[in-house]
C-alpha positions as a Markdown table, in Angstrom:
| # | Residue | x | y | z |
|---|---|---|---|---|
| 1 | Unk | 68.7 | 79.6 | 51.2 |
| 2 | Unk | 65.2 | 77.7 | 51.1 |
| 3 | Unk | 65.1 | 74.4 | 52.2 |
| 4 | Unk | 66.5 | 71.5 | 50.2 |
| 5 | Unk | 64.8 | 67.8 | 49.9 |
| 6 | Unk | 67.1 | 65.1 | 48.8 |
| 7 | Unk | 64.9 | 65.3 | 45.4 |
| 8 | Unk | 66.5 | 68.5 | 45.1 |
| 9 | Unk | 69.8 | 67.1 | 45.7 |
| 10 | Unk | 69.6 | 64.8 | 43.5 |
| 11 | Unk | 68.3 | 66.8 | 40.5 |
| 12 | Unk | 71.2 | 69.3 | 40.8 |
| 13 | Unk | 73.8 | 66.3 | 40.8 |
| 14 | Unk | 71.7 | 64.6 | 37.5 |
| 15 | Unk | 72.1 | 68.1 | 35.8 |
| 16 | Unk | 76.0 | 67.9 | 37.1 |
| 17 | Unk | 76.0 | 71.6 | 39.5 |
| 18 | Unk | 77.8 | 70.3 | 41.5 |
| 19 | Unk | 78.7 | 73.7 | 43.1 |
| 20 | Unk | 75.1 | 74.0 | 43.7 |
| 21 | Unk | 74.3 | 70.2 | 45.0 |
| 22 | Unk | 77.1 | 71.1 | 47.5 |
| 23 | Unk | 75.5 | 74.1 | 48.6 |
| 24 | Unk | 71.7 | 72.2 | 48.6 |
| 25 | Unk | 73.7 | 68.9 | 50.3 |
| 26 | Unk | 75.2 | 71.7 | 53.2 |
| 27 | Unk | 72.1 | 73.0 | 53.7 |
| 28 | Unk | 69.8 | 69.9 | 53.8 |
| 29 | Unk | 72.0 | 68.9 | 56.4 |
| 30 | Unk | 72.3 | 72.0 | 58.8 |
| 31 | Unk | 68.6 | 71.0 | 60.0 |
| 32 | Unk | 69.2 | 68.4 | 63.1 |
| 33 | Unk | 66.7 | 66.3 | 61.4 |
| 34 | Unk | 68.5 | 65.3 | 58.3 |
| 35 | Unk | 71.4 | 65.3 | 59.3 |
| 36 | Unk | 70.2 | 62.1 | 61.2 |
| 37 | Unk | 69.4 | 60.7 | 57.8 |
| 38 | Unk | 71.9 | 58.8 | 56.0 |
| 39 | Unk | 70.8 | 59.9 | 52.2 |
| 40 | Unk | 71.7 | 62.8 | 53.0 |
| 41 | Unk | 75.5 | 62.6 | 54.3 |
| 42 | Unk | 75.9 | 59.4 | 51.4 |
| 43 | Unk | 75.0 | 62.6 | 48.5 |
| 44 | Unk | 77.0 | 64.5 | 50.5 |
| 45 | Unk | 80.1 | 61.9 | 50.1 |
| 46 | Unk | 79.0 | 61.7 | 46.4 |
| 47 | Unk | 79.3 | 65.3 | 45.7 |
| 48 | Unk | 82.1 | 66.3 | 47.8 |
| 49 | Unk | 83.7 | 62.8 | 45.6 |
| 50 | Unk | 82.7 | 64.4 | 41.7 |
| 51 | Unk | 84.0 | 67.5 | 42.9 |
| 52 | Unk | 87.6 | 66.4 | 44.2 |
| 53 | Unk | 87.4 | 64.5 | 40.7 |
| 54 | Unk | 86.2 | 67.4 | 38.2 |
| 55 | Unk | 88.5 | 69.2 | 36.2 |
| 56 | Unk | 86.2 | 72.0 | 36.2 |
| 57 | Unk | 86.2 | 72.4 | 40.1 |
| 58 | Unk | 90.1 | 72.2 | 41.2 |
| 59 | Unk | 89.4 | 74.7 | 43.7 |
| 60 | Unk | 87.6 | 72.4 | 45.7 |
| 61 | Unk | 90.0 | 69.3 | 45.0 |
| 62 | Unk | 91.3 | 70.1 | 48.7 |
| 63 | Unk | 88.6 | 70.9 | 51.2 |
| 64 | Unk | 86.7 | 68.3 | 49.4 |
| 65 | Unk | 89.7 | 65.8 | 49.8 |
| 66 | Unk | 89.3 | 66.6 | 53.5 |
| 67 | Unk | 85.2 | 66.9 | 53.6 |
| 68 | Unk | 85.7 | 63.1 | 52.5 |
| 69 | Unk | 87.8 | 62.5 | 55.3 |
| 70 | Unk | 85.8 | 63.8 | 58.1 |
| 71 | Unk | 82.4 | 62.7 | 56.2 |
| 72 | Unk | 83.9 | 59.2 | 56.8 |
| 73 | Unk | 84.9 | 59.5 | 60.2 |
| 74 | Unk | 81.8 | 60.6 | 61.2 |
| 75 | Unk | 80.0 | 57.4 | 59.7 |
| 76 | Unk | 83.0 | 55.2 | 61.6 |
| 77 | Unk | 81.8 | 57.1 | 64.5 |
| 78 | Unk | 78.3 | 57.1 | 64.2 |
| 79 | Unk | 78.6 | 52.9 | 63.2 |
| 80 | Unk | 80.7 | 52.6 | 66.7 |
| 81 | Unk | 78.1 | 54.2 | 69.2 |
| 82 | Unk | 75.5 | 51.7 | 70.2 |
């Protein structure tokens, strides 16, 4: 997979892929770099979010359910540490 900018991200969510912005969203933040950035984990919340609500998506009502989940507790946890 090439590397993703948030730009990227946010085109695929605009044209409504969401199965792709997931895939660009995961990807963007593999690299240790963005995955310090907040944009990219609040896309990542937004995506994961359209998907659990899609109709078109059900298969990914669950793990997205639960994506949500950790994605917040890693915000909690990253809020906590000084």
């Amino acid at each position: 997979m090439f590397a993703q900018s948030i730009e990227d991200i946010e085109a695929t969510i605009w044209k409504r892929e969401l199965d792709k912005a997931k895939t660009s969203v995961d990807a963007f933040l593999t690299k240790e770099k963005n995955a310090a950035k907040p944009d990219g984990w609040w896309y990542k919340g937004l995506i994961y979010n359209e998907i659990a609500k899609s109709e078109n998506t059900r298969h990914w009502r669950l793990k997205a359910a639960w994506m949500l989940l950790m994605l917040l507790k890693n915000i909690m946890n990253s809020i906590q540490k000084p």
